[in-house]
TIPABA-733842 format. One record per residue: x, y, z of N, C-alpha, C in turn. Coordinates in steps of 0.2 Angstrom, whole numbers. Layout:
N
<tivo n_xx="X" n_yy="Y" n_zz="Z" ca_xx="X" ca_yy="Y" ca_zz="Z" c_xx="X" c_yy="Y" c_zz="Z"/>
...
# end
This chain:
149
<tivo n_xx="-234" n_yy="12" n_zz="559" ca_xx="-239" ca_yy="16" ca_zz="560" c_xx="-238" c_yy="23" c_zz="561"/>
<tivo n_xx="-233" n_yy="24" n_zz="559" ca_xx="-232" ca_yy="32" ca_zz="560" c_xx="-231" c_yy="35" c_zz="554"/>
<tivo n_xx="-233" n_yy="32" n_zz="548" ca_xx="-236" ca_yy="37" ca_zz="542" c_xx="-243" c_yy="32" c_zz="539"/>
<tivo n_xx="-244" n_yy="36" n_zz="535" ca_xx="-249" ca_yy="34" ca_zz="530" c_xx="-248" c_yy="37" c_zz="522"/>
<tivo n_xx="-253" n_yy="31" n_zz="519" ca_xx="-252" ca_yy="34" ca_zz="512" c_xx="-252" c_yy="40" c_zz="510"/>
<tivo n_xx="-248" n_yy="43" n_zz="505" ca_xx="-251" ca_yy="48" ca_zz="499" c_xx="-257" c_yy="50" c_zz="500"/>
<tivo n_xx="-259" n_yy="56" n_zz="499" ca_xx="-266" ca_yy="57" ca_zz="498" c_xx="-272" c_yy="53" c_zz="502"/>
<tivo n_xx="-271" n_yy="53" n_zz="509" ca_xx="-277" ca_yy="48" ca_zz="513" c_xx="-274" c_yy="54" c_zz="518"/>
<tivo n_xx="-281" n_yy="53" n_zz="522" ca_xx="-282" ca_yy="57" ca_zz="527" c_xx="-281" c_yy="52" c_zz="534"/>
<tivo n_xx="-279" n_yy="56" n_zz="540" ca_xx="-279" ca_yy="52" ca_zz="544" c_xx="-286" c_yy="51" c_zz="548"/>
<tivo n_xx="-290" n_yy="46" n_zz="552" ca_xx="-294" ca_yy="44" ca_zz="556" c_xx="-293" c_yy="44" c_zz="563"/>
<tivo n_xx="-296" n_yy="48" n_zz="568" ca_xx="-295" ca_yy="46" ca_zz="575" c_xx="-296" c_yy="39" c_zz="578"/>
<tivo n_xx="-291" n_yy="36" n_zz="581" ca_xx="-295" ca_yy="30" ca_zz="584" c_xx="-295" c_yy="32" c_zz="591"/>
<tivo n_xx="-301" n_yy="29" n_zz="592" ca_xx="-303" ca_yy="32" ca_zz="599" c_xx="-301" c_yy="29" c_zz="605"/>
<tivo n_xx="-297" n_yy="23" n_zz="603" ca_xx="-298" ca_yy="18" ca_zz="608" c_xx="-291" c_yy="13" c_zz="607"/>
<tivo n_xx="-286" n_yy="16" n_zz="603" ca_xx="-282" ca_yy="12" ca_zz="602" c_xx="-276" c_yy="16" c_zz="596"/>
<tivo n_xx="-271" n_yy="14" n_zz="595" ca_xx="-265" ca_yy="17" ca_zz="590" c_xx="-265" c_yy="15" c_zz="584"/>
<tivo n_xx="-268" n_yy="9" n_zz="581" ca_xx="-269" ca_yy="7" ca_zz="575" c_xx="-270" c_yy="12" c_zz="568"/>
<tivo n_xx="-268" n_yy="13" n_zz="565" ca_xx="-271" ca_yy="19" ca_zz="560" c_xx="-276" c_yy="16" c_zz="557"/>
<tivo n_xx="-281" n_yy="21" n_zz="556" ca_xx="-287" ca_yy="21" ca_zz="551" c_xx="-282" c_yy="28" c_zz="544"/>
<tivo n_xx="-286" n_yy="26" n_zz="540" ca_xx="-287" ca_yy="32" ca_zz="532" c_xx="-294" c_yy="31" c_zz="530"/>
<tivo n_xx="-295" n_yy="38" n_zz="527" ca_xx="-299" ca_yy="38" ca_zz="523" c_xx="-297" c_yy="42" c_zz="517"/>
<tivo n_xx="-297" n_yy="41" n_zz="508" ca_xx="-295" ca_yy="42" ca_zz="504" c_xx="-302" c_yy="42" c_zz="499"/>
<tivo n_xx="-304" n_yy="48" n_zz="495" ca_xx="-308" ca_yy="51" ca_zz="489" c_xx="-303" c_yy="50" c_zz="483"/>
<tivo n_xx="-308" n_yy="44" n_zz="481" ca_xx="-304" ca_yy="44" ca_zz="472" c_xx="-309" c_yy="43" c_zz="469"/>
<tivo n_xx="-310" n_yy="46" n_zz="464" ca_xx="-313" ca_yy="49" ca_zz="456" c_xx="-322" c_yy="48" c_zz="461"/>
<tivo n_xx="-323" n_yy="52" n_zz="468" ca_xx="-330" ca_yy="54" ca_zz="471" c_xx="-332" c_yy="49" c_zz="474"/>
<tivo n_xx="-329" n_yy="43" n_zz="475" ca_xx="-328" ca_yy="36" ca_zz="480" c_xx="-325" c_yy="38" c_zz="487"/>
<tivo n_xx="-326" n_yy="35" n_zz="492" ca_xx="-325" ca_yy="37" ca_zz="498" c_xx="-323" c_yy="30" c_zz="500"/>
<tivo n_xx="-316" n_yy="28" n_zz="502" ca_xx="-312" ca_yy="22" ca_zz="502" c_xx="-310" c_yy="24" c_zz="512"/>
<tivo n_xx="-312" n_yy="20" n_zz="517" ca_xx="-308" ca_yy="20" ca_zz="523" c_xx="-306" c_yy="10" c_zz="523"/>
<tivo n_xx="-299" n_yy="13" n_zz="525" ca_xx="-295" ca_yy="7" ca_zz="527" c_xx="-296" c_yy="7" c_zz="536"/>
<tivo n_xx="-297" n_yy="1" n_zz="539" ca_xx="-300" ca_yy="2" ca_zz="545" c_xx="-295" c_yy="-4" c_zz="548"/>
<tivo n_xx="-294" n_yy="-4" n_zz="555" ca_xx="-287" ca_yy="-7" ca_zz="557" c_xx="-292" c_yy="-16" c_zz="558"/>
<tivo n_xx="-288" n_yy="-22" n_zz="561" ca_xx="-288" ca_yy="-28" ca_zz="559" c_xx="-292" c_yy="-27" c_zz="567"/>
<tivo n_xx="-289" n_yy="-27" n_zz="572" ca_xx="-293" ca_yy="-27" ca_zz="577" c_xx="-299" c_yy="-24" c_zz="580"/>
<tivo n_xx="-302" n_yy="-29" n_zz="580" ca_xx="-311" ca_yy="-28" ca_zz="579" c_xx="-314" c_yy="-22" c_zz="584"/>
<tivo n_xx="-310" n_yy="-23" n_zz="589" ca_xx="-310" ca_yy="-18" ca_zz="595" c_xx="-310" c_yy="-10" c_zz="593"/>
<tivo n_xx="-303" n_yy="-10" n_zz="589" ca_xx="-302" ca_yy="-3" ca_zz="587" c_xx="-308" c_yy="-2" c_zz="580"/>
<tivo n_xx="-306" n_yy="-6" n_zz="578" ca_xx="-312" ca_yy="-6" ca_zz="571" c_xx="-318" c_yy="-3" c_zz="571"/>
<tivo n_xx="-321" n_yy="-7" n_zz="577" ca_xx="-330" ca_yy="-4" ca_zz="580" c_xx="-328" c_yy="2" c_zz="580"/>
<tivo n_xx="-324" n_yy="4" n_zz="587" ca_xx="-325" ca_yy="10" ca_zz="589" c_xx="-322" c_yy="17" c_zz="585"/>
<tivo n_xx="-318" n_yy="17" n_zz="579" ca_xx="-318" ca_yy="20" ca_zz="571" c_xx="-322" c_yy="20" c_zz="569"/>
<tivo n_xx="-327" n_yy="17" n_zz="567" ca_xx="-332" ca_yy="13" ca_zz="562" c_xx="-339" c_yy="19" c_zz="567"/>
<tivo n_xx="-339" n_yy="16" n_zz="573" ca_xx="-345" ca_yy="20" ca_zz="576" c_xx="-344" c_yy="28" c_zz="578"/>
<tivo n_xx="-337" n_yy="31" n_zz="579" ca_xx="-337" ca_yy="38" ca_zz="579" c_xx="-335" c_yy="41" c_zz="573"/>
<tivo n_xx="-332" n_yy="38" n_zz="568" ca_xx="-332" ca_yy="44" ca_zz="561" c_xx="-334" c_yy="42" c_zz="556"/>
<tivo n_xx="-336" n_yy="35" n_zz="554" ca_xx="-339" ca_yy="31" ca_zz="550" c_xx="-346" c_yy="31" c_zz="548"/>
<tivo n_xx="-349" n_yy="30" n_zz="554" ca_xx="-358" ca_yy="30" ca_zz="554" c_xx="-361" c_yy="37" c_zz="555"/>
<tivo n_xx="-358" n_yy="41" n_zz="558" ca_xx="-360" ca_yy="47" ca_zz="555" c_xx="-362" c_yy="48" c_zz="548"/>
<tivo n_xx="-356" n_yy="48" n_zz="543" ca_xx="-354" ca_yy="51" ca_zz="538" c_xx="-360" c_yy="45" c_zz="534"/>
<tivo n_xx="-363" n_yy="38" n_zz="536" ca_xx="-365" ca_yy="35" ca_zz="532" c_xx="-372" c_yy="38" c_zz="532"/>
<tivo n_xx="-375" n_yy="38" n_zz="541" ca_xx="-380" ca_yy="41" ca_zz="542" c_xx="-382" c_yy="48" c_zz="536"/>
<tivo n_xx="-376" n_yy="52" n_zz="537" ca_xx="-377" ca_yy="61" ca_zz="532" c_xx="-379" c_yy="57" c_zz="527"/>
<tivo n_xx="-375" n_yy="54" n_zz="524" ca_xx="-377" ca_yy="53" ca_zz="516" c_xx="-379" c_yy="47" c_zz="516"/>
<tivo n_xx="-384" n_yy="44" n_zz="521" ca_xx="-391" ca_yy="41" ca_zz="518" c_xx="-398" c_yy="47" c_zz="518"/>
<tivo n_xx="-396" n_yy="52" n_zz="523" ca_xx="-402" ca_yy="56" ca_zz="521" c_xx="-406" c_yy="54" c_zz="528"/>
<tivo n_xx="-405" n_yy="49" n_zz="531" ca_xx="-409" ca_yy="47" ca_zz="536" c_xx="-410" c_yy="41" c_zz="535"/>
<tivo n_xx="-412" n_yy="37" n_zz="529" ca_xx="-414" ca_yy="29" ca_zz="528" c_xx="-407" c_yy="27" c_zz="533"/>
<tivo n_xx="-412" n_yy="19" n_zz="532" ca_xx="-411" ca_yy="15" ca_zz="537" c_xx="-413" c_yy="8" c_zz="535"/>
<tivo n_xx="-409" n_yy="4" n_zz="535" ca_xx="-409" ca_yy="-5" ca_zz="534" c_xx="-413" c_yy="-6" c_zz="538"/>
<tivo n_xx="-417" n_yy="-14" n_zz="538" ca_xx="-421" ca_yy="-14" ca_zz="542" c_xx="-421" c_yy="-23" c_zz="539"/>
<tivo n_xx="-422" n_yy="-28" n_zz="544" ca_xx="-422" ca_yy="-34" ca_zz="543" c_xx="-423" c_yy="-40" c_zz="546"/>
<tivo n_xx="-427" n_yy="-47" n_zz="543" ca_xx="-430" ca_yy="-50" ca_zz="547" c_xx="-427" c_yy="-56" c_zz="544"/>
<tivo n_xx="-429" n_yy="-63" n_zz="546" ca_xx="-427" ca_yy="-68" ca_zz="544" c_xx="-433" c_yy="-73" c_zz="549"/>
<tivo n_xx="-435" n_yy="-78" n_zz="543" ca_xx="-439" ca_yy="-84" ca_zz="546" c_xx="-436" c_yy="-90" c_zz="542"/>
<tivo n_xx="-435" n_yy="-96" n_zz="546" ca_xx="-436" ca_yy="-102" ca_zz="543" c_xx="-441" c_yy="-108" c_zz="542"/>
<tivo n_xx="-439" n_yy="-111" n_zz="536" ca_xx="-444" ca_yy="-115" ca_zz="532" c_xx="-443" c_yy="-124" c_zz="532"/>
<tivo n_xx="-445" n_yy="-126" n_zz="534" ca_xx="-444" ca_yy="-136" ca_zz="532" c_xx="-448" c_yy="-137" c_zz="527"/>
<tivo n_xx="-447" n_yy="-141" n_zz="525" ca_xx="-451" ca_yy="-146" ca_zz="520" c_xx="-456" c_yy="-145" c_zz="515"/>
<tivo n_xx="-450" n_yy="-139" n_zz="513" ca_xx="-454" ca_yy="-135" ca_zz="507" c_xx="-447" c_yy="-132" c_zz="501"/>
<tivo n_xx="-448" n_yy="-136" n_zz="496" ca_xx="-442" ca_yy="-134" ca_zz="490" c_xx="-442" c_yy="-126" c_zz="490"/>
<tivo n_xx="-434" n_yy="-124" n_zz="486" ca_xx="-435" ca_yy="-120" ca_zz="486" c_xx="-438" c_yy="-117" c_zz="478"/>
<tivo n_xx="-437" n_yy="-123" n_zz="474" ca_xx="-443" ca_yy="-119" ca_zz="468" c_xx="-449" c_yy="-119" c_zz="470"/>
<tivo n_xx="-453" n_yy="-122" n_zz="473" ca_xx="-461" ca_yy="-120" ca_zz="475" c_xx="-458" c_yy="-114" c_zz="478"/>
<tivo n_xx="-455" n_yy="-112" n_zz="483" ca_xx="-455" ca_yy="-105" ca_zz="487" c_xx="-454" c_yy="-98" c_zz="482"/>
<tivo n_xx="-450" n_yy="-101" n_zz="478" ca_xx="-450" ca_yy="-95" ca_zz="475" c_xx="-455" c_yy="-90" c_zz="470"/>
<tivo n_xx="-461" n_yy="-96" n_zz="471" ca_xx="-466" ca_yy="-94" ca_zz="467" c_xx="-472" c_yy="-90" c_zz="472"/>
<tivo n_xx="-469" n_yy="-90" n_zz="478" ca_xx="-473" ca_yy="-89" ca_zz="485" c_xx="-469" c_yy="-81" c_zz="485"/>
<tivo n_xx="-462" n_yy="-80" n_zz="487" ca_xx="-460" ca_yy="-75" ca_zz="488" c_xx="-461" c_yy="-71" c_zz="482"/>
<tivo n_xx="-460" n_yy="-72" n_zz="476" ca_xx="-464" ca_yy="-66" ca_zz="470" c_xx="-469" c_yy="-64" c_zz="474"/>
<tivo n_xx="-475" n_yy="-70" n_zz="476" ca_xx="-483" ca_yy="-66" ca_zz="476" c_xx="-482" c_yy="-62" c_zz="484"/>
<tivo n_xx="-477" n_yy="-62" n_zz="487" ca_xx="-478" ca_yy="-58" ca_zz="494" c_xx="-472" c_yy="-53" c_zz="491"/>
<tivo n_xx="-468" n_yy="-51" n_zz="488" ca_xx="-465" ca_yy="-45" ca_zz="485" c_xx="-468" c_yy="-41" c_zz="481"/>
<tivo n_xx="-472" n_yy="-42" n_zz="476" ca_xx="-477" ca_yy="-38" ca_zz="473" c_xx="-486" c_yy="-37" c_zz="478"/>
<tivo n_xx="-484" n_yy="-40" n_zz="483" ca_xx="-489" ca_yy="-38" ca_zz="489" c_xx="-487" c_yy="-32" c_zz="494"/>
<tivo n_xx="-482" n_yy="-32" n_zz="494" ca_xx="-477" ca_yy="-27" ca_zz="500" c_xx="-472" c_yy="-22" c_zz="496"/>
<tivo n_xx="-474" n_yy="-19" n_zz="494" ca_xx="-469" ca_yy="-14" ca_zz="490" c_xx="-464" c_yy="-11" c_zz="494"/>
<tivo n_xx="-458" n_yy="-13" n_zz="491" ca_xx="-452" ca_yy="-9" ca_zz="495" c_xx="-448" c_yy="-15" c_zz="498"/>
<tivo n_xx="-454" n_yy="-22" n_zz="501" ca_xx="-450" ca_yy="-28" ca_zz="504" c_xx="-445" c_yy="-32" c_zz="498"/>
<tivo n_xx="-439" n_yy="-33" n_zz="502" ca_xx="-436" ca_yy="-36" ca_zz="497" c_xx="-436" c_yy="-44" c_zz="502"/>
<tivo n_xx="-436" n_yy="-50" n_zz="498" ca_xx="-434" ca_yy="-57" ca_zz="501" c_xx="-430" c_yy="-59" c_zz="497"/>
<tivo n_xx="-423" n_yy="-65" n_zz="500" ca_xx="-421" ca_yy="-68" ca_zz="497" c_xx="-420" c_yy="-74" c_zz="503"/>
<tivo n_xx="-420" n_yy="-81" n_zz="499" ca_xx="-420" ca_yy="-86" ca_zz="501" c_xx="-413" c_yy="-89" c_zz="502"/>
<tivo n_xx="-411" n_yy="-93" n_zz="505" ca_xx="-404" ca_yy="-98" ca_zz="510" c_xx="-406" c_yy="-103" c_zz="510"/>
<tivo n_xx="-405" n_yy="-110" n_zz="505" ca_xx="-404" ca_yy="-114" ca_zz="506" c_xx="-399" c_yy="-116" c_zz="512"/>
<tivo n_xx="-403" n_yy="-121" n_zz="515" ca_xx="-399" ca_yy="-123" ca_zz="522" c_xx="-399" c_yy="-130" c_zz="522"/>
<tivo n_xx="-402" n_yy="-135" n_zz="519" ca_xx="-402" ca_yy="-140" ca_zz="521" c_xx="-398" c_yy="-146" c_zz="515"/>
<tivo n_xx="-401" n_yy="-152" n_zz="515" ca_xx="-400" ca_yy="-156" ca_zz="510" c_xx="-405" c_yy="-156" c_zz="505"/>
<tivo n_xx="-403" n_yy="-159" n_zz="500" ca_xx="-409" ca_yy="-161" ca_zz="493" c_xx="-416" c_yy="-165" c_zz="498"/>
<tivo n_xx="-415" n_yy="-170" n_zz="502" ca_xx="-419" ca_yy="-175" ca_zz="503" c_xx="-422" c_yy="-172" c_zz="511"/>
<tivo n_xx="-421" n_yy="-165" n_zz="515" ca_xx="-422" ca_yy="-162" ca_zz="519" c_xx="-420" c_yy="-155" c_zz="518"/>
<tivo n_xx="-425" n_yy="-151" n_zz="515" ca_xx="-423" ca_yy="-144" ca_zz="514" c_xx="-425" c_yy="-140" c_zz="518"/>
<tivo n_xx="-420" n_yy="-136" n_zz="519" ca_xx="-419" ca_yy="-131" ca_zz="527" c_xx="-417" c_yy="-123" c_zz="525"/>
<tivo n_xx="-424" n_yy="-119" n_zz="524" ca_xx="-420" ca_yy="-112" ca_zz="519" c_xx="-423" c_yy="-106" c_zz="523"/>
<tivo n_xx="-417" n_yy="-102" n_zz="525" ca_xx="-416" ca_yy="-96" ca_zz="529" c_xx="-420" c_yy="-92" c_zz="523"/>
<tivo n_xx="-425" n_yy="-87" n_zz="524" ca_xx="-429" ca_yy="-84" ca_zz="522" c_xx="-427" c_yy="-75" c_zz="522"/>
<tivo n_xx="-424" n_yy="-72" n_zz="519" ca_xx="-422" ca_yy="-65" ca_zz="524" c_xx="-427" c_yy="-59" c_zz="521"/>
<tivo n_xx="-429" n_yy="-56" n_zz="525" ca_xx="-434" ca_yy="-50" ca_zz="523" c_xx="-429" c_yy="-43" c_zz="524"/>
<tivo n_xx="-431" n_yy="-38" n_zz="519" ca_xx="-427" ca_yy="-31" ca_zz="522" c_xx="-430" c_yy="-27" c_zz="517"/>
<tivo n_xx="-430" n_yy="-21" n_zz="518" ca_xx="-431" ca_yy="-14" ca_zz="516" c_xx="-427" c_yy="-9" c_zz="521"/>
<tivo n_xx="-428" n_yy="-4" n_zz="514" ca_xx="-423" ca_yy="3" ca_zz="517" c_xx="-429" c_yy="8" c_zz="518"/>
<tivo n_xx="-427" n_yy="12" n_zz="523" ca_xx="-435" ca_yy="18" ca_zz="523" c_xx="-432" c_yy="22" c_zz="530"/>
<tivo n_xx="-436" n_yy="27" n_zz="530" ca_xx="-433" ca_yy="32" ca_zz="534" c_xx="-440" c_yy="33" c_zz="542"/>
<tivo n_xx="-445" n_yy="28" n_zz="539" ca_xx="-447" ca_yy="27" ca_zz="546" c_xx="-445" c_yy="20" c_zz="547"/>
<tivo n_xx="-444" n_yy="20" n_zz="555" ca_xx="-444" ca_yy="13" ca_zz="558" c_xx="-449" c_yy="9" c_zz="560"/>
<tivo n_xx="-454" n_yy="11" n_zz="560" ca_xx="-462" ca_yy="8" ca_zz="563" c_xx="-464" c_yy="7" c_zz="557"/>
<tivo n_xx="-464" n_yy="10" n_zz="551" ca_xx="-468" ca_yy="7" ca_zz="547" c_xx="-464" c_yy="4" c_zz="544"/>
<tivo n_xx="-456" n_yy="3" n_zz="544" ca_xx="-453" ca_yy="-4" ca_zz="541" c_xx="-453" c_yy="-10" c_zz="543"/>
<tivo n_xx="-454" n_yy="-8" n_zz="551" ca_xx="-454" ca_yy="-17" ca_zz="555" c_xx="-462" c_yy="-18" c_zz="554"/>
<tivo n_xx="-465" n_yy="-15" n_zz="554" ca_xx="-473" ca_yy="-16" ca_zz="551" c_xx="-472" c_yy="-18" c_zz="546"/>
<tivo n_xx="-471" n_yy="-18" n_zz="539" ca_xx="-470" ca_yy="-20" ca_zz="532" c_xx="-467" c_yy="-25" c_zz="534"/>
<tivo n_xx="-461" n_yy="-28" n_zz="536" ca_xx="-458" ca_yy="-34" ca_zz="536" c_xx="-462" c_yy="-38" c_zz="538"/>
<tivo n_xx="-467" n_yy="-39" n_zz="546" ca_xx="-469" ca_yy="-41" ca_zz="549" c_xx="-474" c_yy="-42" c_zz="546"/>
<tivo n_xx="-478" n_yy="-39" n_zz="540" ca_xx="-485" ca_yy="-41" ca_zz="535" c_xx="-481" c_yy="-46" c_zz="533"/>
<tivo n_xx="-475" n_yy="-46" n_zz="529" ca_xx="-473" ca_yy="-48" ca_zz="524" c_xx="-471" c_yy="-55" c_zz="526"/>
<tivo n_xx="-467" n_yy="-56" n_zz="531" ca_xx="-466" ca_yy="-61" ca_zz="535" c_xx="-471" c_yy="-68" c_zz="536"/>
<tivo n_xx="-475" n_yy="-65" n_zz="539" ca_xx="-482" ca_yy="-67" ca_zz="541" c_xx="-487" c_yy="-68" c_zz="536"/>
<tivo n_xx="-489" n_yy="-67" n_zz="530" ca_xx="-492" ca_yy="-69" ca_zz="522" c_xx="-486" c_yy="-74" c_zz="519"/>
<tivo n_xx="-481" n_yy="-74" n_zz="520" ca_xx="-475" ca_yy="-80" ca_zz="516" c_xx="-477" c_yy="-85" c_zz="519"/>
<tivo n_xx="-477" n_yy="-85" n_zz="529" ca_xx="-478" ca_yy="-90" ca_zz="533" c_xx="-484" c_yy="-93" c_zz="531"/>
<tivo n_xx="-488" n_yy="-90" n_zz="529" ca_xx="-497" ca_yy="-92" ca_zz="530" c_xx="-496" c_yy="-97" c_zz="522"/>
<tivo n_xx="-494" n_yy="-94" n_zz="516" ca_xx="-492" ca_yy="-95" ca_zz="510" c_xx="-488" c_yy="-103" c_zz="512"/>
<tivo n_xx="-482" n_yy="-103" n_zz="514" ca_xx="-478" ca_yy="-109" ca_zz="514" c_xx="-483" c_yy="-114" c_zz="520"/>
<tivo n_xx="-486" n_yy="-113" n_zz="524" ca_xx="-488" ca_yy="-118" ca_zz="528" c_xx="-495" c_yy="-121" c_zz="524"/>
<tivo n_xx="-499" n_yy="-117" n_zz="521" ca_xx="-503" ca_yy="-121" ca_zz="515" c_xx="-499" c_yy="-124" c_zz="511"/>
<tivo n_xx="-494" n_yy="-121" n_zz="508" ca_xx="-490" ca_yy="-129" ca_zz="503" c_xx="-488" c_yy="-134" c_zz="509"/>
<tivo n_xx="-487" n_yy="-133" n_zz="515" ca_xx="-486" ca_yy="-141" ca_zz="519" c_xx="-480" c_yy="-140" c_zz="521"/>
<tivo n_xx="-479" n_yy="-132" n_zz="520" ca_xx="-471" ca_yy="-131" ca_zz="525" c_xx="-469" c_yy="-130" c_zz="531"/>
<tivo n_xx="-466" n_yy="-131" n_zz="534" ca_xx="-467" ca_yy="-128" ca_zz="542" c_xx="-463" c_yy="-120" c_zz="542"/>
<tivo n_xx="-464" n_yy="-118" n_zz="546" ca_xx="-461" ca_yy="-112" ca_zz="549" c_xx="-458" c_yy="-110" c_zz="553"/>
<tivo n_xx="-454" n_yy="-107" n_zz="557" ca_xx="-452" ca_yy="-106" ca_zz="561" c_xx="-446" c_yy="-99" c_zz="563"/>
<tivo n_xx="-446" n_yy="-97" n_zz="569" ca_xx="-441" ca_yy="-92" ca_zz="570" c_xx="-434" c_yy="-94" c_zz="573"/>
<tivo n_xx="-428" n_yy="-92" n_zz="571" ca_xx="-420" ca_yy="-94" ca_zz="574" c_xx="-423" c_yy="-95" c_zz="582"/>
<tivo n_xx="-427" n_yy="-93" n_zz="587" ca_xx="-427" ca_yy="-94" ca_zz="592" c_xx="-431" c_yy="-98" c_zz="594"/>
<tivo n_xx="-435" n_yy="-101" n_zz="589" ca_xx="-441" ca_yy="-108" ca_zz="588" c_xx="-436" c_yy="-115" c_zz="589"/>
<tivo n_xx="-439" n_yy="-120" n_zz="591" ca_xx="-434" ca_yy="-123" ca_zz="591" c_xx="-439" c_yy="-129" c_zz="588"/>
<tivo n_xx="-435" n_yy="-133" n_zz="583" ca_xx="-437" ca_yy="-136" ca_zz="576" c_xx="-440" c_yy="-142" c_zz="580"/>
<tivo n_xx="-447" n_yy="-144" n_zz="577" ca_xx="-450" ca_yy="-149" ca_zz="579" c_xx="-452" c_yy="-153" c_zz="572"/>
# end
């Protein structure tokens, strides 16, 4: 731990001796970040998210998840098109969870935007017209806090 690569910068760890780097090759910005989770975070959240925050401009991820019973995933997929071309900006993709003969799929909603109230708004239309969507095909719905009946 008392040197580092060629051409890599060193990284302060806040909170521990572990070396971080950071390394610019051909306009890529590569950090090598140490194994312990501990020291990792607290790298990752004082020199890392800054620099991610600067150069997103401001955007910000944004994300939901619902789940589904008793509804295949080719039917749903024909549901999730008509609520993505309803919600511009929302993206879905689907997570098989279950068996053939009991299908169980993690539903994930997300978009990238630079307000927070209009994106958890947008997710929460979007969310809410899939649910309404899959519960007329005879699907059930639910949230990871719902407990499956």
């Amino acid at each position: 731990m008392a040197t580092i690569p060629e051409k890599t910068a060193p990284i302060r760890n806040p909170v521990g001796t572990a070396s971080a780097v950071r390394v610019d090759v051909n306009g890529t910005v590569i950090f090598a970040l140490p194994g312990v989770p501990k020291e990792m975070e607290a790298i990752f959240e004082e020199s890392i998210a800054p620099l991610l925050h600067q150069a997103s401009k401001g955007c910000a991820f944004y994300e939901k998840s619902i789940y589904a019973d008793e509804i295949m995933e080719s039917t749903l997929a024909t549901l999730i098109d008509t609520v993505m071309q309803d919600n511009s900006g929302v993206y879905i993709k689907s997570h098989p969870r279950g068996a053939e003969n009991k299908p169980n799929i993690e539903i994930h909603f997300s978009i990238t935007s630079t307000n927070n109230q209009k994106s958890q708004e947008k997710l929460e239309v979007a969310a809410n017209q899939l649910s309404q969507l899959i519960t007329r095909s005879n699907g059930k719905v639910y949230t990871q806090n719902q407990v499956e009946t």
